[in-house]
N, C-alpha and C positions, 0 to 999 in steps of 0.2 A: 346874778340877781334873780330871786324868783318871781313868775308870774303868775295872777290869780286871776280867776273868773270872774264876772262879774255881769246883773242885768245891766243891758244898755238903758232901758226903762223899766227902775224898778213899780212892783203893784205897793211897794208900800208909801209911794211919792216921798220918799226921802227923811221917811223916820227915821231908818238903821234899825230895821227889822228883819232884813233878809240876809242870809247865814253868812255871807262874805265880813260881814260885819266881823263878825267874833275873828276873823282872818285876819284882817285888816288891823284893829289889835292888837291882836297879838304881835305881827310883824312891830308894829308902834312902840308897843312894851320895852320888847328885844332892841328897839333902836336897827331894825333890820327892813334896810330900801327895801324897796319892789315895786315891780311893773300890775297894772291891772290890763287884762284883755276883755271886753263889754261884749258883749253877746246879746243880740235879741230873743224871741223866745221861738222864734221861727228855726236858727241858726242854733240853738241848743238840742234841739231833738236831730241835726244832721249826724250824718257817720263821723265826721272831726272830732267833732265835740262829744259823741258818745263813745268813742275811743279812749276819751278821757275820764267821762262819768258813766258808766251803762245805764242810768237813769236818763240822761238829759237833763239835769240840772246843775245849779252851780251851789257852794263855788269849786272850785278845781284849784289846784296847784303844782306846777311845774317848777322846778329847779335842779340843772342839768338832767342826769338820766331818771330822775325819783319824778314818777306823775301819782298826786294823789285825789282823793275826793272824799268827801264827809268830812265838814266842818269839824267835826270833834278829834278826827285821825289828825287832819291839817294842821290844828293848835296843840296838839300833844308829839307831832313832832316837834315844831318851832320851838315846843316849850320845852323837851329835851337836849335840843341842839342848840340852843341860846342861854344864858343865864337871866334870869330875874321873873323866871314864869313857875319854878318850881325849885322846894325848897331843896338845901345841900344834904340834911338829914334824911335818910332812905327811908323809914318812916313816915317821916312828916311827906315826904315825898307822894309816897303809895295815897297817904288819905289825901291829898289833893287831886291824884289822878280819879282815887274814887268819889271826891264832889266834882270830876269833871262827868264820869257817868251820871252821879244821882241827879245830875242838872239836865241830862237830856234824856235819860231813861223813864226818872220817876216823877222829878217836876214840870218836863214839857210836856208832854203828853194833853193832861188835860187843858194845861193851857193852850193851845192850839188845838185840839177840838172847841172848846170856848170860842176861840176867835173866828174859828173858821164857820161857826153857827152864827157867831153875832154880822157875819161878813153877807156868809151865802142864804142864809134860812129866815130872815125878818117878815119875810113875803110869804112863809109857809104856814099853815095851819097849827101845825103842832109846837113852834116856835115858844108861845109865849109858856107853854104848860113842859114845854123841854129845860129853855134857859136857868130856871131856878137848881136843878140837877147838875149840871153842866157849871153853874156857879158853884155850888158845893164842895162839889170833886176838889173846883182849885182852894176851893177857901180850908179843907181838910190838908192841904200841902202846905198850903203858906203858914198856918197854924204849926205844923210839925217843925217847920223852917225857923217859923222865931223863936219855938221852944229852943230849938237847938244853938241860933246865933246870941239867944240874949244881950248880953249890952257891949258886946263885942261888934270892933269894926268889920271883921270878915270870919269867915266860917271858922279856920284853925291856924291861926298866928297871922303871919304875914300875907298880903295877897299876895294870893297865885289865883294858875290857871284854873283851879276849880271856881274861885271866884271870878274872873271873867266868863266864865260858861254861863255860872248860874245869873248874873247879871243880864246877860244880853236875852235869857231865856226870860227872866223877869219883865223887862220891858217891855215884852209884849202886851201887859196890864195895866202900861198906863194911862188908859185914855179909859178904862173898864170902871176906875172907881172899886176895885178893891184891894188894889194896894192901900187906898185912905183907911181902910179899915184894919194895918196893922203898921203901925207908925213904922217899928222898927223893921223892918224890911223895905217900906219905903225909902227910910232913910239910908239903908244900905245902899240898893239901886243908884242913890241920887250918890253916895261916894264913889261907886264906882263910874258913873257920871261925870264927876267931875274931877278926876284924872285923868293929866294933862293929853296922856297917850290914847283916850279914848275919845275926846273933844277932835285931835288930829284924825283920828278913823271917821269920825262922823263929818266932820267937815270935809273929806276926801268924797266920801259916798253920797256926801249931801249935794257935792258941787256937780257929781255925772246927772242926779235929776234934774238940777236944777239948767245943764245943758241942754239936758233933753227935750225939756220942756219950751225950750226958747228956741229950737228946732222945726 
């Protein structure tokens, strides 16, 4: 069974904002156990743990001799090695790998600089004459995004793993107030929301804050 990384206390108190998430998922999807190992943030930067990520972050993935890291390796294995994360057409295949990049190369991006301005920078001077830039950026992505999903439920046929990437990257916006400003990506986020494999990931990661915190 494999085992995954994970904050002992996450910074995002228990959204499912931090990248084990998309793990955890995935595993869900596939119908495939696994163990979590919880890490502080003290205990990520030691030699253990950076033997497995050279960053010191999570999440990580072990199962037998294969140790991996970066969220997007991690679910593109799983999604290769299990069925129901990527389609049987080799084709349809390839473009789902490649809305697994365009979800973390060209849609995250600004979206976490956004968040990470509206997080660390409110107290700064330049803040208020920044943020309208910084909103922009994403509102130019999410606009390219709905042109392209239209009144389609996911990006290209059936969900796969490109649509779990760009979902979980999505979420980062919901508390921003511009997802409201483009229904239908809204309403994508919330389908894949409320697939049933994804309610089991979030209630998994919800229940370690919610530990923690009672701690």
């Amino acid at each position: 069974m494999p085992t995954i990384t994970a904050f002992e206390a996450s910074p995002d108190r228990g959204k499912g904002h931090a990248r084990d998430m998309r793990v955890r998922w995935a595993l869900e999807e596939v119908g495939q156990p696994y163990d979590v190992r919880l890490l502080s943030f003290a205990a990520m930067k030691q030699p253990a743990h950076r033997a497995l990520h050279p960053f010191g972050q999570i999440p990580t993935y072990e199962d037998g001799d294969l140790t991996l890291f970066e969220s997007g390796a991690i679910v593109l294995h799983i999604a290769e090695h299990h069925d129901g994360l990527l389609p049987k057409d080799a084709n349809a295949r390839a473009r789902a790998v490649a809305w697994m990049f365009a979800a973390l190369s060209t849609v995250e991006p600004p979206i976490v600089e956004l968040s990470m301005a509206m997080m660390f920078e409110r107290d700064r001077s330049w803040y208020a004459e920044r943020l309208p830039g910084l909103q922009e950026h994403v509102r130019i992505r999410l606009g390219e995004l709905s042109r392209r999903l239209g009144k389609a439920d996911w990006l290209d046929g059936a969900f796969s793993a490109g649509d779990l990437m760009m979902v979980t990257v999505l979420r980062r916006l919901n508390t921003s107030g511009l997802l409201d400003e483009y229904p239908d990506i809204a309403a994508y986020v919330a389908r894949g929301e409320a697939r049933p494999a994804f309610r089991r990931a979030f209630e998994a990661q919800l229940a370690v804050f919610n530990a923690a915190s009672r701690s």
